[in-house]
Residue frames relative to the residue before (quaternion, step in Angstrom):
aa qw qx qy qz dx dy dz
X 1.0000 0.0000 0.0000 0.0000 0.00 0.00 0.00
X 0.0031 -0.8641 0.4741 0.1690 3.58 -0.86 0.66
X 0.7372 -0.3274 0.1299 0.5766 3.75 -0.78 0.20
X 0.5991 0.5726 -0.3972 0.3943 3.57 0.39 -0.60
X 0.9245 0.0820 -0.1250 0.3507 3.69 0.74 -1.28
X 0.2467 0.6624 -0.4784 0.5211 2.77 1.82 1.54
X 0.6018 0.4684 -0.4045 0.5048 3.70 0.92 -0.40
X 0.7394 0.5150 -0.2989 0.3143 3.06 0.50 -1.78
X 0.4095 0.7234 -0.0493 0.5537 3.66 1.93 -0.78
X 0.6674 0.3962 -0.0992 0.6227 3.33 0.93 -0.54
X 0.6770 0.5224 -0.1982 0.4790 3.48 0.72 -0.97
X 0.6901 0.5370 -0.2704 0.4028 2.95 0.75 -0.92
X 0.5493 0.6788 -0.2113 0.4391 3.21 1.66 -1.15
X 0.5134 0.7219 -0.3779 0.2692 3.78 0.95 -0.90
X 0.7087 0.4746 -0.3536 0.3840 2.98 0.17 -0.96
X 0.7507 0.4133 -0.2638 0.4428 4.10 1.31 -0.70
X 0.4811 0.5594 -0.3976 0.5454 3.24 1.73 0.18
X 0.6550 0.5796 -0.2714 0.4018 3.39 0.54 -0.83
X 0.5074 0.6640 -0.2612 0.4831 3.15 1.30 -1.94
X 0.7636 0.2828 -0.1910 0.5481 3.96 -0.14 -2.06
X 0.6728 0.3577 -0.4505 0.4652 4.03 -0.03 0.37
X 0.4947 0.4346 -0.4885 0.5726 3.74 0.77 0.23
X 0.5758 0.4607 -0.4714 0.4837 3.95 0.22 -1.30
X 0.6985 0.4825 -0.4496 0.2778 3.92 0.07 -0.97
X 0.6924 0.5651 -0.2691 0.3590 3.09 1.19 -1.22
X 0.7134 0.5686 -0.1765 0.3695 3.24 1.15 -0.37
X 0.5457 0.6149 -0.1602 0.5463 2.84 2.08 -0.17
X 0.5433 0.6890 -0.2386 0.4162 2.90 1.61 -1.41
X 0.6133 0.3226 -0.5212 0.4982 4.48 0.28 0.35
X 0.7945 0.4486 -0.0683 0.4036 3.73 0.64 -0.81
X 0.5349 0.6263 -0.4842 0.2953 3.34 1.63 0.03
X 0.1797 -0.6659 0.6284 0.3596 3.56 -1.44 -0.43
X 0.2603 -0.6194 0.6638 0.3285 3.64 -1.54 0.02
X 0.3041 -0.6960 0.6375 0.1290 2.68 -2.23 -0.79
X 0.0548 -0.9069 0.2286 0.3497 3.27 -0.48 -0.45
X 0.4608 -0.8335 0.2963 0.0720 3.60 -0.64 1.11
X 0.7614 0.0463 -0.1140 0.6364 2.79 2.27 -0.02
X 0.6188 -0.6708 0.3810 0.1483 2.84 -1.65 0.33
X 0.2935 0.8206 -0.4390 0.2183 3.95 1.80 -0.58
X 0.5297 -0.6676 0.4888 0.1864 3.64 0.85 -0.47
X 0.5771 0.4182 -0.2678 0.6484 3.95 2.01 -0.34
X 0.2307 -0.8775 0.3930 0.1494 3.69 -0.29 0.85
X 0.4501 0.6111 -0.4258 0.4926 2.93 1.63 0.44
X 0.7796 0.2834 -0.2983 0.4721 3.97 1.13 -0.17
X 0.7626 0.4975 -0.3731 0.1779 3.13 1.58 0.22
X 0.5022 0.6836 -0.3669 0.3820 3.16 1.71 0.22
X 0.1228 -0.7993 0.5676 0.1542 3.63 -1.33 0.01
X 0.0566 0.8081 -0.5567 -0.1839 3.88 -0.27 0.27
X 0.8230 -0.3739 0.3013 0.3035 3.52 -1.68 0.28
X 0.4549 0.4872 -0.3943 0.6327 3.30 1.71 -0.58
X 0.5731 0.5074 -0.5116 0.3904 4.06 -0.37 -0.77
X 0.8490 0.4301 -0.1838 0.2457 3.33 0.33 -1.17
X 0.5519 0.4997 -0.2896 0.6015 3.29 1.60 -1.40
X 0.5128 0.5682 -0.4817 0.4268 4.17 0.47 -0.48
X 0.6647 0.5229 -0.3222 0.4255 3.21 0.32 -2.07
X 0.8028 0.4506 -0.2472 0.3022 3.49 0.15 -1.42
X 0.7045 0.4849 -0.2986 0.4235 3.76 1.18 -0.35
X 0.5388 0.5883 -0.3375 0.4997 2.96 1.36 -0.17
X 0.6929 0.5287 -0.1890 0.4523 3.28 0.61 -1.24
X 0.6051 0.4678 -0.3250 0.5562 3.78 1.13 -0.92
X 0.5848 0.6481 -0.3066 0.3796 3.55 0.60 -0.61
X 0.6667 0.5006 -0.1590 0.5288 3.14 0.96 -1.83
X 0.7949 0.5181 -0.2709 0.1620 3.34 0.48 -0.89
X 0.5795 0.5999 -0.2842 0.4728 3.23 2.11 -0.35
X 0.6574 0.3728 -0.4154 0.5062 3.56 1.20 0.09
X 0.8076 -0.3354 0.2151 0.4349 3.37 -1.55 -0.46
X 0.5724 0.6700 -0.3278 0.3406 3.22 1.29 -0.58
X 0.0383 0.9229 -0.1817 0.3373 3.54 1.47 0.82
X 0.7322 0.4994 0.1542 0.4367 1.72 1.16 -2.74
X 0.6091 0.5998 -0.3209 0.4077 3.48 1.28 -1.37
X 0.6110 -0.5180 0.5526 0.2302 3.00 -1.80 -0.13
X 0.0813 -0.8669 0.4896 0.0474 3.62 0.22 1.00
X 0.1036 -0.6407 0.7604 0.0216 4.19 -1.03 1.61
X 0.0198 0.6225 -0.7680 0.1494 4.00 -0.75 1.16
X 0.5527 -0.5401 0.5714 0.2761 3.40 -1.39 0.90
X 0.8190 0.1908 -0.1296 0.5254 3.57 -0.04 -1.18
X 0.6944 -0.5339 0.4678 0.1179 2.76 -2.02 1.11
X 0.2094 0.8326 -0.4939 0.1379 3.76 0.99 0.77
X 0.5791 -0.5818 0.3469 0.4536 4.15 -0.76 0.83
X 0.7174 0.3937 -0.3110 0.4834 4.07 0.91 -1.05
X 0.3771 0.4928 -0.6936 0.3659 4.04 0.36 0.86
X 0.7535 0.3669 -0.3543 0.4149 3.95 0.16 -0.88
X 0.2928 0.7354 -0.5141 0.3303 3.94 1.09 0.50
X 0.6771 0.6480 -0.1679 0.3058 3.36 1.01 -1.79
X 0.5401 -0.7009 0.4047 0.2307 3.41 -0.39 0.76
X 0.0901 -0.8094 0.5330 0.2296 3.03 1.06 -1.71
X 0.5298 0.7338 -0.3425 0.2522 3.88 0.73 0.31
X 0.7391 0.4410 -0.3037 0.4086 2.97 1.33 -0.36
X 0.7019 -0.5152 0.2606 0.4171 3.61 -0.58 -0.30
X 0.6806 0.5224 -0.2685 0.4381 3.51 1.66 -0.02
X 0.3707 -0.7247 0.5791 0.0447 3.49 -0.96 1.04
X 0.1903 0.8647 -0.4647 -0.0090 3.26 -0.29 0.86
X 0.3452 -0.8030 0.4582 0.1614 3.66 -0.54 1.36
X 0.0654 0.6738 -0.7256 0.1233 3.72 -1.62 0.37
X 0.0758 0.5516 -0.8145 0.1630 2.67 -1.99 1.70
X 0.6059 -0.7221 0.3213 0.0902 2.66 -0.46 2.29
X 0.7113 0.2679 0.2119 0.6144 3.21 1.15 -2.10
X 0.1869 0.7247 -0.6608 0.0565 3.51 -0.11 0.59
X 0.7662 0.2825 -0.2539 0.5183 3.45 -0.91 1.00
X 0.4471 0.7347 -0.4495 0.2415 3.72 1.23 0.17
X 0.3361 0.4068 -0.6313 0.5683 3.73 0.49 1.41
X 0.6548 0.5473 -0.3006 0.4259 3.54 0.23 -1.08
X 0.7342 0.4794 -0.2130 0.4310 3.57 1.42 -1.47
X 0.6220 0.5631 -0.1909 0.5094 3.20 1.39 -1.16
X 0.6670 0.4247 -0.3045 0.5310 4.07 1.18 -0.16
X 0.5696 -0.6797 0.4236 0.1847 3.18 1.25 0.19
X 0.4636 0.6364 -0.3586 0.5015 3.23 1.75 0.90
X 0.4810 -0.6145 0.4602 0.4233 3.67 -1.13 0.56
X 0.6134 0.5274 -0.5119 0.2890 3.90 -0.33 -0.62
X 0.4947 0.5585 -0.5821 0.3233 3.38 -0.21 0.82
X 0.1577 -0.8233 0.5370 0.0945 3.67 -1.79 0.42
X 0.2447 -0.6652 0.6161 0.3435 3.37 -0.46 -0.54
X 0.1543 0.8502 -0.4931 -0.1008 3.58 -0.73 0.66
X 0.1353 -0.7890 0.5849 0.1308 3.68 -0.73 0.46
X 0.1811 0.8152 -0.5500 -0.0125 3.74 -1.53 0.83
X 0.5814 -0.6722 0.4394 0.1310 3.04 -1.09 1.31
X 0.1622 -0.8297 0.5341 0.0059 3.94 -0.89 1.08
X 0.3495 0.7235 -0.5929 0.0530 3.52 -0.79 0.32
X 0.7520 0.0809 -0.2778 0.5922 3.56 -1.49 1.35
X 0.5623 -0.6540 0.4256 0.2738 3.66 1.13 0.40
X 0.5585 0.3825 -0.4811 0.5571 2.97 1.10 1.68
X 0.5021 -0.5321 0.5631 0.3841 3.85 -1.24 0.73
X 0.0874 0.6605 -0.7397 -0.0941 2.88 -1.73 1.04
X 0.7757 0.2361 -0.1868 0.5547 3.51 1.08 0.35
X 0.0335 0.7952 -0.5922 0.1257 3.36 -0.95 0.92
X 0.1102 0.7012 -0.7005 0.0739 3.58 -0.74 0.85
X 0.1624 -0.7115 0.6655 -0.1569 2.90 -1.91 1.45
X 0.0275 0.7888 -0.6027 0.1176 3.60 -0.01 1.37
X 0.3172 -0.6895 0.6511 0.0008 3.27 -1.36 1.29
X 0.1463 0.9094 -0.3695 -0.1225 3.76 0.68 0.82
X 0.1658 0.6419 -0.5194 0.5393 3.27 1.23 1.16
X 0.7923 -0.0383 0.0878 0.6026 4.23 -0.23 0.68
X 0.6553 -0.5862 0.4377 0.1882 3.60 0.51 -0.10
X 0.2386 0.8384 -0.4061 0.2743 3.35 1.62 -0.21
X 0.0563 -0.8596 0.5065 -0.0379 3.69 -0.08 1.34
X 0.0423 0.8901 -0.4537 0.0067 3.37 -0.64 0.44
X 0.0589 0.8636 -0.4775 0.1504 3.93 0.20 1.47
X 0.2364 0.7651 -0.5968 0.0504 3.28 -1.00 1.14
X 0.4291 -0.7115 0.5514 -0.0750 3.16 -1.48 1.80
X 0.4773 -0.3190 0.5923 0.5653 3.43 -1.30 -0.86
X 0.5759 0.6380 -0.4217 0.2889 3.56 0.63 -1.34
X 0.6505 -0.3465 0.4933 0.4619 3.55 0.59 -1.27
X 0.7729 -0.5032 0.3653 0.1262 3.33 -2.00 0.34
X 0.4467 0.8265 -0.3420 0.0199 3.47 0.44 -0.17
X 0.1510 -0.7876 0.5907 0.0893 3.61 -1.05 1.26
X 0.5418 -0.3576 0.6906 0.3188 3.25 -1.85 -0.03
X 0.4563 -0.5804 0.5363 0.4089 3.78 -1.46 0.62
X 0.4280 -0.6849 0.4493 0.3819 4.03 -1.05 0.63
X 0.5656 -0.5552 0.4898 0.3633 3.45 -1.43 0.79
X 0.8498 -0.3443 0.2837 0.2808 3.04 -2.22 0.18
X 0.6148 0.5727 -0.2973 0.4535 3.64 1.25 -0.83
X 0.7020 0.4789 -0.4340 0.2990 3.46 0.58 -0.31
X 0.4882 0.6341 -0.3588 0.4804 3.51 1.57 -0.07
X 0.4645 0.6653 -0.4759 0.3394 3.77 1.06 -0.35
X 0.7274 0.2430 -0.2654 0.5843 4.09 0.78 -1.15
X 0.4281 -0.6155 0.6221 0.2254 3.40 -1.89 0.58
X 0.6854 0.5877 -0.3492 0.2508 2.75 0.76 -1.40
X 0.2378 -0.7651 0.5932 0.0784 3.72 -1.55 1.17
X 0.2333 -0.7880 0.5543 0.1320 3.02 -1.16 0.67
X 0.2524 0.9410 -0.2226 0.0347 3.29 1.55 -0.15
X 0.6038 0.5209 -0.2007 0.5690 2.98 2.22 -0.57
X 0.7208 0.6071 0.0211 0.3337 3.22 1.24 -0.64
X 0.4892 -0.7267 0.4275 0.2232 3.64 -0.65 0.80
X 0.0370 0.9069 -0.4192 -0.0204 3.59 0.32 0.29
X 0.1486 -0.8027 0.5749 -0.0561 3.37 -1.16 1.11
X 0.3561 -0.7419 0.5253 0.2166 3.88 -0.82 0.65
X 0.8002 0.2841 -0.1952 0.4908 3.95 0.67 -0.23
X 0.6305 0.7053 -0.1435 0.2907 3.43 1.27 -1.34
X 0.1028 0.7007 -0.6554 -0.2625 3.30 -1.20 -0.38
X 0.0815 0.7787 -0.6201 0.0498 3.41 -1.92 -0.02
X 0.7397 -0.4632 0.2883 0.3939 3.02 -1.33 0.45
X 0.7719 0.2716 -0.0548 0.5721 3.21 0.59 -1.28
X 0.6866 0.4583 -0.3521 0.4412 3.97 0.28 0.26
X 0.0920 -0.6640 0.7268 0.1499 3.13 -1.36 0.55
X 0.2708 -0.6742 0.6452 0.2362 3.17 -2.11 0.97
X 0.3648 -0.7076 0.6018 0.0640 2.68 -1.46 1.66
X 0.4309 0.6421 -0.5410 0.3307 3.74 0.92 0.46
X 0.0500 0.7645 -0.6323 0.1152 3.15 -1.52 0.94
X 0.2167 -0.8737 0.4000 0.1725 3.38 -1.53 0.76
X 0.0919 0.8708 -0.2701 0.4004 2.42 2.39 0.88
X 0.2899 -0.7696 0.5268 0.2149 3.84 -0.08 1.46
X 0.6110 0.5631 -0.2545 0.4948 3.64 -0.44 0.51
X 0.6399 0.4071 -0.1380 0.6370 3.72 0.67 -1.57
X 0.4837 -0.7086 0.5137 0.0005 2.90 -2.07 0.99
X 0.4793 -0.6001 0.4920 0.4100 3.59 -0.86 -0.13
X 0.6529 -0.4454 0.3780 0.4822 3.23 -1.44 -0.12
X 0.5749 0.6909 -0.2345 0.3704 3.41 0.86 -0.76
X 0.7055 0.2700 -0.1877 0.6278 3.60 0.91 -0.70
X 0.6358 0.4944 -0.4318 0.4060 3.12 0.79 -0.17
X 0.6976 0.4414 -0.3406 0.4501 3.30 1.14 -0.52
X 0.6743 0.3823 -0.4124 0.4786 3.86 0.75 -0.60
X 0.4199 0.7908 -0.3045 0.3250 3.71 0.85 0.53
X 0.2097 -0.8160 0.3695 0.3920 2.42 1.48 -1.50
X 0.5811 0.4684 -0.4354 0.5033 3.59 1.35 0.37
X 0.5659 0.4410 -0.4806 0.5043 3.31 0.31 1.59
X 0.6681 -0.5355 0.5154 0.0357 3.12 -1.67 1.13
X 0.5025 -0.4868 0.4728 0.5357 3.16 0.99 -1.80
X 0.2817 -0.8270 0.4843 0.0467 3.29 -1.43 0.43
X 0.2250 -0.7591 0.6007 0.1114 3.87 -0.77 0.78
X 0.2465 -0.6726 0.6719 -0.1880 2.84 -2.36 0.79
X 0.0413 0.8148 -0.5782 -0.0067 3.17 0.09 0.79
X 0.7984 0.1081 -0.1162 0.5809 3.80 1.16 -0.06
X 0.1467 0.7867 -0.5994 -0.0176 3.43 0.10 0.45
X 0.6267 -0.5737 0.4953 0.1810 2.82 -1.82 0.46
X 0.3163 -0.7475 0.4591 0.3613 3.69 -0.54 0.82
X 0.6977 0.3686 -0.5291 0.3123 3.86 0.73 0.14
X 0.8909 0.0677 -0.2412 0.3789 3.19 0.31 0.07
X 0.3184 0.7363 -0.4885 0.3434 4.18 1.52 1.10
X 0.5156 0.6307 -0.3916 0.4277 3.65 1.20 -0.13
X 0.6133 0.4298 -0.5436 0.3789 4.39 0.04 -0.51
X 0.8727 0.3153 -0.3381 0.1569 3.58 -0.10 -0.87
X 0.3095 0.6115 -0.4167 0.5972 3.36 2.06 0.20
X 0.7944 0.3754 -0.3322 0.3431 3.74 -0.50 -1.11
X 0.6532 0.5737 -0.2724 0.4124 3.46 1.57 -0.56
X 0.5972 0.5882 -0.3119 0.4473 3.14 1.20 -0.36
X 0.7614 0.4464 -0.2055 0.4228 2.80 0.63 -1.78
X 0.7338 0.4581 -0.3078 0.3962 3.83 0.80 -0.17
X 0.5034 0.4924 -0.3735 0.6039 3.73 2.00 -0.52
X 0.2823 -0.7047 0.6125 0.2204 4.22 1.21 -0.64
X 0.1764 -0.8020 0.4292 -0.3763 2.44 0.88 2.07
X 0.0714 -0.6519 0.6832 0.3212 4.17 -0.53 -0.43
X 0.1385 -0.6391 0.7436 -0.1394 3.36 -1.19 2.35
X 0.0110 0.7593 -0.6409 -0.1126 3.14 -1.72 1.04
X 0.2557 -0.7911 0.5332 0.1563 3.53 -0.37 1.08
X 0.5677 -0.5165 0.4884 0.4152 3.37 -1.68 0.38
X 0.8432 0.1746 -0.0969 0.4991 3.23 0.14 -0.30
X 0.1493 -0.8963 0.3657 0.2018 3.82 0.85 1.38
X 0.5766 0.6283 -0.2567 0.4548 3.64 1.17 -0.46
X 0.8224 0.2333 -0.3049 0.4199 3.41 0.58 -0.79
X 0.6833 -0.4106 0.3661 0.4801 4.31 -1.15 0.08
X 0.5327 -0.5851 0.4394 0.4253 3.84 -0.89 0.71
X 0.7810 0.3215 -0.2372 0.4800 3.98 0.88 -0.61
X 0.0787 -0.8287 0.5288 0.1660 3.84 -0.67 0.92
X 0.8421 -0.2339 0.1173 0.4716 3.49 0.96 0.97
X 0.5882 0.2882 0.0852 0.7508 3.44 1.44 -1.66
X 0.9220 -0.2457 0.0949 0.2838 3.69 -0.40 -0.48
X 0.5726 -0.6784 0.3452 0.3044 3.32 -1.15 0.23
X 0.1604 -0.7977 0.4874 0.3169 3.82 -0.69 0.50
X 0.6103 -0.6759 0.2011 0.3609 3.32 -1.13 0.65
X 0.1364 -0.8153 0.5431 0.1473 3.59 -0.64 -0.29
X 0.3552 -0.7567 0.5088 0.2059 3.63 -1.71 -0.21
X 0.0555 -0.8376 0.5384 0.0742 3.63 0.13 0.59
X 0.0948 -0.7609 0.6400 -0.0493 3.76 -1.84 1.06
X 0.5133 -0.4836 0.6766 0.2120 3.33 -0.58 1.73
């Protein structure tokens, strides 16, 4: 299989990714969490039963095609991550729940996201906002969204001049994190368009890949820590800074 019909492969998959992020939503009046760490940001330490049952449909899915074969980075510790083979040359990331404080308050700004590596670069990336349907796809091909739902009009606040980060500080960045019900992440704020751009100085491989892969495919100006080498070395991601 090569990158081409590993995307095309993926795609095809959407409709059961999408599918297990609706189940969340539906879970989402009645879910509980937990917690699974200790970092001290409560947006990365909690986990709820929805994280997992996601993690796991996705992953059952994946496993009847070739992708089997791939190398599988899932946030949660679910029994079908050690299924994967890991042999082939693709890396494929997933965070079941992204935003799952957000999920666990019974707020809409959560996603499920999944992305697709090879030579340790993204060539695929889907983001789904299943609150309204909020769709998010990025290829070599290009960018493509769903119009955003009614919730994203809840925050005013713009960032449009501005670099924006979710944990960080800096001279030149604002954090757009908040636990403000209503207010957005950095993330919607960026596929909005009321961002500048956005930094990282550590992301996370399940879910530090959308606002890199977006750039680099809108041809964006991206500055990595390390400008020479691919944003993934195998194990993790290094950080970087992207500018609309």
């Amino acid at each position: 299989m090569n990158p081409a019909e590993a995307v095309q492969l993926l795609r095809s998959l959407e409709k059961e990714v999408i599918a297990a992020a609706n189940y969340a939503l539906e879970k989402q009046v009645a879910v509980k969490s937990s917690q699974k760490s200790d970092t001290g940001i409560s947006g990365l330490d909690i986990v709820t039963e929805a994280d997992l049952e996601v993690q796991e449909m996705i992953l059952q899915t994946l496993l009847k095609t070739p992708f089997s074969d791939a190398t599988i980075l899932a946030e949660e510790a679910t029994a079908s991550v050690a299924l994967f083979t890991g042999k082939s040359p693709f890396t494929i990331t997933l965070d079941p729940i992204d935003g799952t404080k957000h999920y666990a308050d019974g707020e809409p700004n959560f996603s499920t996201m999944l992305s697709l590596l090879y030579a340790g670069e993204p060539i695929y990336t889907l983001v789904y906002y299943p609150t309204g349907g909020w769709l998010h796809r990025i290829t070599e091909a290009g960018y493509e969204s769903t119009p955003p739902p009614a919730w994203t009009n809840l925050d005013a606040r713009d960032f449009s001049q501005s670099i924006i980060t979710s944990y960080e500080e800096g001279p030149e960045f604002k954090n757009a994190w908040s636990d403000t019900p209503g207010e957005l992440d950095a993330y919607e704020l960026l596929f909005l368009g009321k961002a500048a751009g956005f930094a990282t100085s550590k992301p996370t491989v399940y879910d530090g890949l959308p606002p890199y892969h977006l750039a680099k495919v809108l041809g964006w100006q991206i500055k990595k820590h390390v400008a020479d080498q691919p944003i993934f070395d195998g194990k993790a991601l290094q950080g970087y800074v992207v500018r609309a």
